[in-house]
N, CA, C and O atoms as a printed pandas DataFrame, in Angstrom:
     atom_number atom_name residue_name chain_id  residue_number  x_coord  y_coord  z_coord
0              1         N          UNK        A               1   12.791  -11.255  -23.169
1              2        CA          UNK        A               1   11.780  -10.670  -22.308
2              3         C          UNK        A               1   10.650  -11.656  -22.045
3              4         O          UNK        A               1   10.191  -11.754  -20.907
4              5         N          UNK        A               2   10.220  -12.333  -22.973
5              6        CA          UNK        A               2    9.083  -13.672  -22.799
6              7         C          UNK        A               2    9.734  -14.484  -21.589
7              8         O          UNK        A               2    8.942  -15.134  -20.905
8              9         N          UNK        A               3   10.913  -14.517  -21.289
9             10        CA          UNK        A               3   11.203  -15.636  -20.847
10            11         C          UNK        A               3   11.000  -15.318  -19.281
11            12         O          UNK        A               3   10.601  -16.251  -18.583
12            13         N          UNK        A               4   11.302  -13.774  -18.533
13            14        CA          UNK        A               4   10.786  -13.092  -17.911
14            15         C          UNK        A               4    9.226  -12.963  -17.607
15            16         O          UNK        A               4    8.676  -12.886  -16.508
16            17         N          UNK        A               5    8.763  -12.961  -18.655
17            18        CA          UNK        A               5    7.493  -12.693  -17.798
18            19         C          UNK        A               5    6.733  -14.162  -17.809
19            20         O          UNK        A               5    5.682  -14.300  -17.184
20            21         N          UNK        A               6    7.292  -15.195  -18.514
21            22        CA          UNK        A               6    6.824  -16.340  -17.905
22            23         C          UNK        A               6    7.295  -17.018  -16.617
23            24         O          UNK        A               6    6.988  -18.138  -16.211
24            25         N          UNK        A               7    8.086  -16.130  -16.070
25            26        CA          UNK        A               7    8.826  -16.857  -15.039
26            27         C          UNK        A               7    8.337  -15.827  -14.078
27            28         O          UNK        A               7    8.900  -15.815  -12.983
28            29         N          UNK        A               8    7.454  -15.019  -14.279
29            30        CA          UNK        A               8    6.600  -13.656  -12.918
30            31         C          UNK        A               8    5.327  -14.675  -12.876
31            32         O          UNK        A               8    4.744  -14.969  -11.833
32            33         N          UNK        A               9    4.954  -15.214  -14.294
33            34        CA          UNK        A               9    3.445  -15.831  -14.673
34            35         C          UNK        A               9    3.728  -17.495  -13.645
35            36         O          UNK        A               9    2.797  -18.191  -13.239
36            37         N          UNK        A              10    4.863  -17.731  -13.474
37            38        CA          UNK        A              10    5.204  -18.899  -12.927
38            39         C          UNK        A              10    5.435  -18.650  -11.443
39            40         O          UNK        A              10    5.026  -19.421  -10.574
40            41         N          UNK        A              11    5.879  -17.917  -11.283
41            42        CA          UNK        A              11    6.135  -17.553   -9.678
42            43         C          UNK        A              11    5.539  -16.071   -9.352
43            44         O          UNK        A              11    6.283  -15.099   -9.484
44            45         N          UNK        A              12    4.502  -15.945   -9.024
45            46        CA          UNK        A              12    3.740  -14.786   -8.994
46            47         C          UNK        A              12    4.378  -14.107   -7.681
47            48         O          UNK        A              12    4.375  -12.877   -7.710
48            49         N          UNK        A              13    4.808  -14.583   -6.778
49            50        CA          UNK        A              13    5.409  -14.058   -5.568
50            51         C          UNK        A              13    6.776  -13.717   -5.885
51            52         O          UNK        A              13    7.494  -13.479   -4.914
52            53         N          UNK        A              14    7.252  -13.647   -6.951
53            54        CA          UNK        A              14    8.996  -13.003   -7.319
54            55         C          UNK        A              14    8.182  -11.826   -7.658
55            56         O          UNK        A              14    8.508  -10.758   -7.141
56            57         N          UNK        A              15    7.141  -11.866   -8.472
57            58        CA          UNK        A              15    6.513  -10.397   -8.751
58            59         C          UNK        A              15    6.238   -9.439   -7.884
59            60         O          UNK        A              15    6.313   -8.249   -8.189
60            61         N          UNK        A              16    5.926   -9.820   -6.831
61            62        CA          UNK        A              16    5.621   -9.462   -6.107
62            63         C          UNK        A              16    6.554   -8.465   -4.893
63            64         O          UNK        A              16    6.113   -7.580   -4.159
64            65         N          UNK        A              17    7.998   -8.999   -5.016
65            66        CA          UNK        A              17    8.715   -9.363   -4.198
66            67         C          UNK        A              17    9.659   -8.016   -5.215
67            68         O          UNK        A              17   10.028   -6.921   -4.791
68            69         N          UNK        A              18    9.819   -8.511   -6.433
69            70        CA          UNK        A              18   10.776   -7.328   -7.126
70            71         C          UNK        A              18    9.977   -6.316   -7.779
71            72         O          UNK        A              18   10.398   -5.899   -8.858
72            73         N          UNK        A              19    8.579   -5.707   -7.179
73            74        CA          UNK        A              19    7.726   -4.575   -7.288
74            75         C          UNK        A              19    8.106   -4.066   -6.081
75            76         O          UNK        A              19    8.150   -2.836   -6.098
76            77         N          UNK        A              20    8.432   -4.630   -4.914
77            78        CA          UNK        A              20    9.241   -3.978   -4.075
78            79         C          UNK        A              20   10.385   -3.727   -3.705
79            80         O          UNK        A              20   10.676   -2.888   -2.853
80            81         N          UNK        A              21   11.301   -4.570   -4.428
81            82        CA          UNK        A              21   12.462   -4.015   -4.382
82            83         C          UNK        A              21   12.610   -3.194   -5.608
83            84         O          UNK        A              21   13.187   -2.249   -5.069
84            85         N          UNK        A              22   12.524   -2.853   -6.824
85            86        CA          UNK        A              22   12.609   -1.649   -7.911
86            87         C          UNK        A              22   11.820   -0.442   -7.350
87            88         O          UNK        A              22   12.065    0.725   -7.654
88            89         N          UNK        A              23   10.828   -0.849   -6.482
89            90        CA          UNK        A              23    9.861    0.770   -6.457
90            91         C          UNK        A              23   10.407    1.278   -4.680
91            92         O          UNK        A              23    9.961    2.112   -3.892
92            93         N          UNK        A              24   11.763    0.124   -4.602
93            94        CA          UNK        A              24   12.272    0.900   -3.071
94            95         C          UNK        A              24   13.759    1.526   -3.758
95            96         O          UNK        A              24   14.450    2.486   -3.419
96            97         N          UNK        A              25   13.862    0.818   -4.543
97            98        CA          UNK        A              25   15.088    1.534   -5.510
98            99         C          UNK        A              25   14.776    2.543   -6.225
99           100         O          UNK        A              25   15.862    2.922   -6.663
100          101         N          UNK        A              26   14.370    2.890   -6.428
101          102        CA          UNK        A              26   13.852    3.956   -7.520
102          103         C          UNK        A              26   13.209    5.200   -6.640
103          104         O          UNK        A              26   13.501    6.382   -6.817
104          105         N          UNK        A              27   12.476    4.804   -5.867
105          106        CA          UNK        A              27   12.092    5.967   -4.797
106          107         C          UNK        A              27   13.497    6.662   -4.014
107          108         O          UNK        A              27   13.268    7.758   -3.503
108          109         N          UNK        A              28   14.585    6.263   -3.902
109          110        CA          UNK        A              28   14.855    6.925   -3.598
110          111         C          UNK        A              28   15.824    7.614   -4.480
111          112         O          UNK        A              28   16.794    7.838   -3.756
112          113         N          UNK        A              29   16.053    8.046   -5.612
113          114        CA          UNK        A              29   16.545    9.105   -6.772
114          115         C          UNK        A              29   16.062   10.550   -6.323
115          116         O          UNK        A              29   15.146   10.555   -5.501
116          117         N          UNK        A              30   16.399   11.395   -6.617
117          118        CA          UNK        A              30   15.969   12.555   -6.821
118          119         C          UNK        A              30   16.856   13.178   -7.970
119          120         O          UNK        A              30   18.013   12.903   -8.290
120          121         N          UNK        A              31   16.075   13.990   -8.435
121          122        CA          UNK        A              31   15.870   15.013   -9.339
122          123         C          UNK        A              31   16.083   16.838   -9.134
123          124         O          UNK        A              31   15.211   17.481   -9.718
124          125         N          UNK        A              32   16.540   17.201   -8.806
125          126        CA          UNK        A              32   16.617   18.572   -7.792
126          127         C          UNK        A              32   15.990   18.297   -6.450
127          128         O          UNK        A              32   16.609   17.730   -5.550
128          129         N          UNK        A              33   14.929   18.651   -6.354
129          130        CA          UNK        A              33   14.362   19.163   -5.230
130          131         C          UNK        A              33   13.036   17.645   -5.300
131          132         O          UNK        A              33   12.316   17.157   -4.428
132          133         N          UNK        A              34   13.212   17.361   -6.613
133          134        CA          UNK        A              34   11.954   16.117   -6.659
134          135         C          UNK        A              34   12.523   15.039   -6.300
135          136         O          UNK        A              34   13.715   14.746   -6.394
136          137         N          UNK        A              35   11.595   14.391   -5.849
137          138        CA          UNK        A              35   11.326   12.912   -5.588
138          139         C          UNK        A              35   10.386   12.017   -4.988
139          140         O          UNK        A              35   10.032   12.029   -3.810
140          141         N          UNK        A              36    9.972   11.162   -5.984
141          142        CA          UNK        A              36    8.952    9.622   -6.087
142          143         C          UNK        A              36    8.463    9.541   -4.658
143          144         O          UNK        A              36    7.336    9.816   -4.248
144          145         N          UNK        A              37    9.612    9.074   -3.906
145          146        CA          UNK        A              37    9.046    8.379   -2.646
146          147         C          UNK        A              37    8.753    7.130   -2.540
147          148         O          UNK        A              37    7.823    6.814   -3.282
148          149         N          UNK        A              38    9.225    6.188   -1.837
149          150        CA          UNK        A              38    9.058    4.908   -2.056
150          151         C          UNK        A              38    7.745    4.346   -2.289
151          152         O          UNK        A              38    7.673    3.336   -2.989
152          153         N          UNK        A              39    6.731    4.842   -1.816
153          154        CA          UNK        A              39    5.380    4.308   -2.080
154          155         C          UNK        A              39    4.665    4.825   -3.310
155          156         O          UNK        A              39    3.892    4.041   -3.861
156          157         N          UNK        A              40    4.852    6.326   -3.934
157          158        CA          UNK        A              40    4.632    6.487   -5.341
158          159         C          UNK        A              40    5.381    5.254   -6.227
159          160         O          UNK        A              40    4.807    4.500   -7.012
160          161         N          UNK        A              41    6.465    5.256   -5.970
161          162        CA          UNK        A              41    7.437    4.405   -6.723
162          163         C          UNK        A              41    7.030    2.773   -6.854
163          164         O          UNK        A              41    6.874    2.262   -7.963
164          165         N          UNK        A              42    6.894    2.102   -5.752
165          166        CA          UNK        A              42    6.957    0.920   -5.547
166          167         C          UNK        A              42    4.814    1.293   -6.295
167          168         O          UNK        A              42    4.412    0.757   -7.328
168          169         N          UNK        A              43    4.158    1.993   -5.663
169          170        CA          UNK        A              43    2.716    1.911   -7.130
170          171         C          UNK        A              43    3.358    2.091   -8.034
171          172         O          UNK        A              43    3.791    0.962   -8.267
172          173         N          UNK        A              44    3.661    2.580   -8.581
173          174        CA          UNK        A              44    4.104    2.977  -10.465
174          175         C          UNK        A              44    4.683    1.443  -10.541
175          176         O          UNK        A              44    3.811    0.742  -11.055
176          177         N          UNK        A              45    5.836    0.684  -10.213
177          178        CA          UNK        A              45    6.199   -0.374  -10.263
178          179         C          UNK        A              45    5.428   -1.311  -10.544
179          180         O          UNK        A              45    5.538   -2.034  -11.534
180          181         N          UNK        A              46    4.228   -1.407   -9.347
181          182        CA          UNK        A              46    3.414   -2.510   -9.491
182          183         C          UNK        A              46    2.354   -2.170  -10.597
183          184         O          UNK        A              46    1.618   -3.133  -10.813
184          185         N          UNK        A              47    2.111   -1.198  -11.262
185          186        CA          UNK        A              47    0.916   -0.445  -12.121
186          187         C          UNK        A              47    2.210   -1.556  -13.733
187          188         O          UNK        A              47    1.860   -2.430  -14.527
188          189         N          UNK        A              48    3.480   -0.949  -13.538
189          190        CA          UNK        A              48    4.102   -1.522  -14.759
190          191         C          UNK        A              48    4.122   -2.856  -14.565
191          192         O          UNK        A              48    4.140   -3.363  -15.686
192          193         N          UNK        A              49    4.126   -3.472  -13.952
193          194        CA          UNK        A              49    4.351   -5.233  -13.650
194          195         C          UNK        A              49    2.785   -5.379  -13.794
195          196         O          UNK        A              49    2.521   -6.094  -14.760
196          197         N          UNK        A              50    1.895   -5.015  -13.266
197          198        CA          UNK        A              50    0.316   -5.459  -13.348
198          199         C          UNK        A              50    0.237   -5.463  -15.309
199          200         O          UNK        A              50   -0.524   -6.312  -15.774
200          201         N          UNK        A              51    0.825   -4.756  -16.108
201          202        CA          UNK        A              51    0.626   -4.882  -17.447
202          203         C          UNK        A              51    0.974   -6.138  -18.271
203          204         O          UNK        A              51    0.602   -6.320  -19.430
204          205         N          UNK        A              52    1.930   -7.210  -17.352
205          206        CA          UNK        A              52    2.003   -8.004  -17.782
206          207         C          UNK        A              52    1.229   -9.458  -17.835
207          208         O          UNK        A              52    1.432  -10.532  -18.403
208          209         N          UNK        A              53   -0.015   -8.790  -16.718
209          210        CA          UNK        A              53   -1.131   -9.682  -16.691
210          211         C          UNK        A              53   -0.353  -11.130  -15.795
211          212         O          UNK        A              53   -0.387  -12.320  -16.108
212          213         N          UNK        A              54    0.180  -10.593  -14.849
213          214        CA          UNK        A              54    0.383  -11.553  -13.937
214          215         C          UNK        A              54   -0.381  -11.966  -12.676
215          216         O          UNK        A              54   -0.187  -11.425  -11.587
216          217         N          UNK        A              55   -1.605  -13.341  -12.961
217          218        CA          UNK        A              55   -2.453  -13.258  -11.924
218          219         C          UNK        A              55   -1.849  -13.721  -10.886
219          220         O          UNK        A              55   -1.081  -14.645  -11.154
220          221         N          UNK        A              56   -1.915  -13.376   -9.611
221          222        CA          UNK        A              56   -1.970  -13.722   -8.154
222          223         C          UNK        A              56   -3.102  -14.032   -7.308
223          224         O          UNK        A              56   -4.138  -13.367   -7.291
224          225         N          UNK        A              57   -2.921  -14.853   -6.747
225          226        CA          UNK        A              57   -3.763  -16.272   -5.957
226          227         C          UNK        A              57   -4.665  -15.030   -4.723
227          228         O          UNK        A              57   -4.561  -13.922   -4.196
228          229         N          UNK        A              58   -5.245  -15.840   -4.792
229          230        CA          UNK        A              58   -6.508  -14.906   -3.545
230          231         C          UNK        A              58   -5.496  -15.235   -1.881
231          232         O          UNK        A              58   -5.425  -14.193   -1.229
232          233         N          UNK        A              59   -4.942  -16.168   -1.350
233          234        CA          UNK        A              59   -4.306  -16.145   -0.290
234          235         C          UNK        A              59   -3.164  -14.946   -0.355
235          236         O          UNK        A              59   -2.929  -14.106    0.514
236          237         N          UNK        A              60   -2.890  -15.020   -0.907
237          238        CA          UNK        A              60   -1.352  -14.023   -1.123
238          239         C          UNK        A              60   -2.251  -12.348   -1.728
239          240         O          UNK        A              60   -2.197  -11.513   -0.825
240          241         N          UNK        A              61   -2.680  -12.039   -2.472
241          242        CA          UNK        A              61   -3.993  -10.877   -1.967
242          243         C          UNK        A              61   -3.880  -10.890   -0.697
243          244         O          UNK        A              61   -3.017  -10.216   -0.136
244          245         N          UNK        A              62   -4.812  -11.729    0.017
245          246        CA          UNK        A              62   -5.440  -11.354    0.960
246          247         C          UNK        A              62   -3.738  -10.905    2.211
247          248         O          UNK        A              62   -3.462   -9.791    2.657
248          249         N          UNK        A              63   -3.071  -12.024    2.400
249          250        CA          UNK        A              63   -1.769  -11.814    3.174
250          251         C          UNK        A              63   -0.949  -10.384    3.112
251          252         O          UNK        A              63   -0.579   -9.814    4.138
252          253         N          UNK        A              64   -0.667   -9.784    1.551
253          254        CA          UNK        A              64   -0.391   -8.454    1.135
254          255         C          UNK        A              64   -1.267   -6.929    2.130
255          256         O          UNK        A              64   -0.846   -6.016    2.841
256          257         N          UNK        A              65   -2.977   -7.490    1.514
257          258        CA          UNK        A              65   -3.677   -6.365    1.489
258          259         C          UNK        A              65   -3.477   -6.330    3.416
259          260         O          UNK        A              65   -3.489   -5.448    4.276
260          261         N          UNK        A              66   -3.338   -7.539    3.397
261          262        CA          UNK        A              66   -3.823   -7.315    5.383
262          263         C          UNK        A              66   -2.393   -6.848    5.957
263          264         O          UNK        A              66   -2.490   -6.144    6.962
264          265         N          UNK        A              67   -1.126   -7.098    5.524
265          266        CA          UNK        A              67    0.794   -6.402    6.073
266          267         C          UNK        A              67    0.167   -4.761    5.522
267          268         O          UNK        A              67    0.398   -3.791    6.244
268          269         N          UNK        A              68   -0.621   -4.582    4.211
269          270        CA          UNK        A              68   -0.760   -2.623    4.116
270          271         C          UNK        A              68   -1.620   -2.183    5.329
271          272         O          UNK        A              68   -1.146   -1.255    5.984
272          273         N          UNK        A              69   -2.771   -2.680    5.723
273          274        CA          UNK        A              69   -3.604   -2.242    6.560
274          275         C          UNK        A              69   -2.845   -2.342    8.225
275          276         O          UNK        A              69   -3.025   -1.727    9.276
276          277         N          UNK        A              70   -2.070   -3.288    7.855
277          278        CA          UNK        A              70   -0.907   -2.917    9.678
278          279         C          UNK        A              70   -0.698   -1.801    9.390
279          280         O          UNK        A              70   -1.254   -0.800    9.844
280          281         N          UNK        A              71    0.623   -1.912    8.133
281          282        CA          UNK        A              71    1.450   -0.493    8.356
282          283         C          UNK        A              71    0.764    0.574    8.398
283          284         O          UNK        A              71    1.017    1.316    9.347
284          285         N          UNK        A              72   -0.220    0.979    7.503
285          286        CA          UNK        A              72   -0.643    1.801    7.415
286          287         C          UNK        A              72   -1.599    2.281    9.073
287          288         O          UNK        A              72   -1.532    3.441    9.478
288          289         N          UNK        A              73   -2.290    1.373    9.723
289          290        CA          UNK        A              73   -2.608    1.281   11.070
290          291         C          UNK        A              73   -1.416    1.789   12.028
291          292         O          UNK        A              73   -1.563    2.697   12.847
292          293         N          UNK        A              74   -0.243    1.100   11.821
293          294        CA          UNK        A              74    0.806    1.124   12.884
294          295         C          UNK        A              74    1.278    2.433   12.656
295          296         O          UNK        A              74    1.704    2.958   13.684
296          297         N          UNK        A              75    1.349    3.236   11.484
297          298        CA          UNK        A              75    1.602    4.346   11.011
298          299         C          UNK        A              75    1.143    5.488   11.591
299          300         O          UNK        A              75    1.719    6.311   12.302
300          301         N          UNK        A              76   -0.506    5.397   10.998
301          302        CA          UNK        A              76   -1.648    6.472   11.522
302          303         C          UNK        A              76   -1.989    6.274   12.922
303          304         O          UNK        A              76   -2.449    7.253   13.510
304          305         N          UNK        A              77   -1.839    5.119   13.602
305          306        CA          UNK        A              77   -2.876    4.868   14.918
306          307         C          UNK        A              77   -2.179    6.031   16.022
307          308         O          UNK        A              77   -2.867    6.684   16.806
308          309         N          UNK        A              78   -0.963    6.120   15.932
309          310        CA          UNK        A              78   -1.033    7.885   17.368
310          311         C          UNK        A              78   -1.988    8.965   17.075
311          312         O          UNK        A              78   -2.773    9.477   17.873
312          313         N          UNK        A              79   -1.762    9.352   15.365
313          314        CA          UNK        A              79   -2.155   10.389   15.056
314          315         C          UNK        A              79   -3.619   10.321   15.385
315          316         O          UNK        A              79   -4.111   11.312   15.926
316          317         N          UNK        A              80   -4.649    8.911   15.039
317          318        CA          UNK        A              80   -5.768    8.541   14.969
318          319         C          UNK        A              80   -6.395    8.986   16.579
319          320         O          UNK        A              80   -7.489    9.508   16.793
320          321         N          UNK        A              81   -5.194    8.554   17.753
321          322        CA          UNK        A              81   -5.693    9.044   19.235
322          323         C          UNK        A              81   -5.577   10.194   19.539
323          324         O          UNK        A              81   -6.327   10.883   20.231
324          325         N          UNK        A              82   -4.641   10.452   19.039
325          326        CA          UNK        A              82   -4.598   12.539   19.731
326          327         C          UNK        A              82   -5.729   13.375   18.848
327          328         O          UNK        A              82   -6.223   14.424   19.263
328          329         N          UNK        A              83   -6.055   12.796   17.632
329          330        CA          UNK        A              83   -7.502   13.086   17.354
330          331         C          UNK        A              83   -8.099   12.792   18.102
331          332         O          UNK        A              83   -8.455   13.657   18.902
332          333         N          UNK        A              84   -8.519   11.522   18.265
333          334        CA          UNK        A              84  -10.226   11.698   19.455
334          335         C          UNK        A              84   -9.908   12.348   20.766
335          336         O          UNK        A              84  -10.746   12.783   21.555
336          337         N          UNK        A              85   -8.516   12.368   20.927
337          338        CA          UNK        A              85   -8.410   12.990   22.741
338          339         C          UNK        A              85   -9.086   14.769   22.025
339          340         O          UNK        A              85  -10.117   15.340   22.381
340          341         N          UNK        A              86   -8.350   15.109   21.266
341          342        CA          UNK        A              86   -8.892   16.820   21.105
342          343         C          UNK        A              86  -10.446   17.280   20.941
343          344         O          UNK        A              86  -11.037   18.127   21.610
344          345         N          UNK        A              87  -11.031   16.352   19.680
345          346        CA          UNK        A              87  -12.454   16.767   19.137
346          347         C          UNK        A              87  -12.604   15.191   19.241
347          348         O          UNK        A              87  -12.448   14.637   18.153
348          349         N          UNK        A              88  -12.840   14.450   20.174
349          350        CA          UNK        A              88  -13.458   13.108   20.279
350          351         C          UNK        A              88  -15.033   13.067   20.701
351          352         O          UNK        A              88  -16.061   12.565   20.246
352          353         N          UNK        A              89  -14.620   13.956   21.942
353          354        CA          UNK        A              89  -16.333   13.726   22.358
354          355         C          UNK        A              89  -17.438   14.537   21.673
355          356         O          UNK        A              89  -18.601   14.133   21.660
356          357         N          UNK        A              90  -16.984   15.905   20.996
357          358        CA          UNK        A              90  -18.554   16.076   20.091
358          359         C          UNK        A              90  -18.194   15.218   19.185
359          360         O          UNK        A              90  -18.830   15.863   18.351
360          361         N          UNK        A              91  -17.618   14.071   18.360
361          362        CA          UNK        A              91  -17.814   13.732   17.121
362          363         C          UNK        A              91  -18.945   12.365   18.032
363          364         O          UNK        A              91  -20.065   12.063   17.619
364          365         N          UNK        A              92  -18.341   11.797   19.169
365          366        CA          UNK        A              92  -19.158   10.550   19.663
366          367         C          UNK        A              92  -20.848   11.236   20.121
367          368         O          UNK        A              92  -21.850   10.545   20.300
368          369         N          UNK        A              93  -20.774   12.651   20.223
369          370        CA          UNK        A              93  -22.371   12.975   20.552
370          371         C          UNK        A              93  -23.019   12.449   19.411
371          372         O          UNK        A              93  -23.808   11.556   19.100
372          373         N          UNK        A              94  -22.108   13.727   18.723
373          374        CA          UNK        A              94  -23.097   13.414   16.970
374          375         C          UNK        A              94  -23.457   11.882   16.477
375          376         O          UNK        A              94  -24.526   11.659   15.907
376          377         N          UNK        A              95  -22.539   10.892   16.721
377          378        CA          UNK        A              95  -22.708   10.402   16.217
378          379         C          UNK        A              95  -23.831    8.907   17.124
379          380         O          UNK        A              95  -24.336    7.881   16.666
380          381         N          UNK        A              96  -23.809    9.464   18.402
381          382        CA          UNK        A              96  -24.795    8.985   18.969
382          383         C          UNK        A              96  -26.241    9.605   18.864
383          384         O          UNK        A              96  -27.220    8.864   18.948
384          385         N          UNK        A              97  -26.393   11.144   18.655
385          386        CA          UNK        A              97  -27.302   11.971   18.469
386          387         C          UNK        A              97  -27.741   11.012   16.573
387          388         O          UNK        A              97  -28.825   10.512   16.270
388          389         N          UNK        A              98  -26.554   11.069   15.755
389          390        CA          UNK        A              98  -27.522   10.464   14.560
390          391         C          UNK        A              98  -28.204    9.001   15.089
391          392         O          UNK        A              98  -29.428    8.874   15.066
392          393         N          UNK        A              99  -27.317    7.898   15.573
393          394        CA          UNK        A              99  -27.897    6.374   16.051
394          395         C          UNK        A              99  -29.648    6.956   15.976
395          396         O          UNK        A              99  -30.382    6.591   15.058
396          397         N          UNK        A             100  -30.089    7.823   17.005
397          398        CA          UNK        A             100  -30.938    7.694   17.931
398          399         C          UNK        A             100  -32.623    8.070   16.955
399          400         O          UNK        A             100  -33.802    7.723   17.021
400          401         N          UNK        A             101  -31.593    9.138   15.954
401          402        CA          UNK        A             101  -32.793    9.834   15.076
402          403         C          UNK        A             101  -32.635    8.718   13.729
403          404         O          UNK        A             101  -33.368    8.829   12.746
């Protein structure tokens, strides 16, 4: 097992890389009616791999955190417009009515 986690401590991007492939494997099991879900799964994954105190470089952070904020953008952004088309314009009063006061 040492020899493993010096080789996550050595290549921090395999860590990276097989927190997503175990927590895309594993999400999809079920249990009766239960199941993880790939993104519970692939967190729990990275929560167990983060215990091994494997640091990762601030470029590769930053490259990660900014591919979640797409998907998660590319994900939400319809839902985000047919919100403001319904209750858009009182939220832009209010929130021009606060600017002003």
């Amino acid at each position: 097992m040492e020899w493993f986690t010096n080789l996550l401590r050595h290549y921090p991007e395999l860590a990276i890389f097989l927190t997503l492939a175990f927590g895309f494997w594993i999400g999809k099991f079920k249990i009766g009616k239960f199941s993880l879900g790939t993104v519970t799964s692939v967190l729990l994954v990275g929560v167990l791999i983060g215990q091994l105190h494997i640091d990762i470089g601030q470029p590769i952070k930053s490259v990660f955190f900014l591919l979640f904020l797409f998907a998660v953008g590319y994900s939400v952004g319809p839902q985000f417009f047919r919100g403001l088309k319904k209750e858009g314009l009182p939220q832009v009063l209010f929130a021009a009515l606060m600017c002003l006061f």
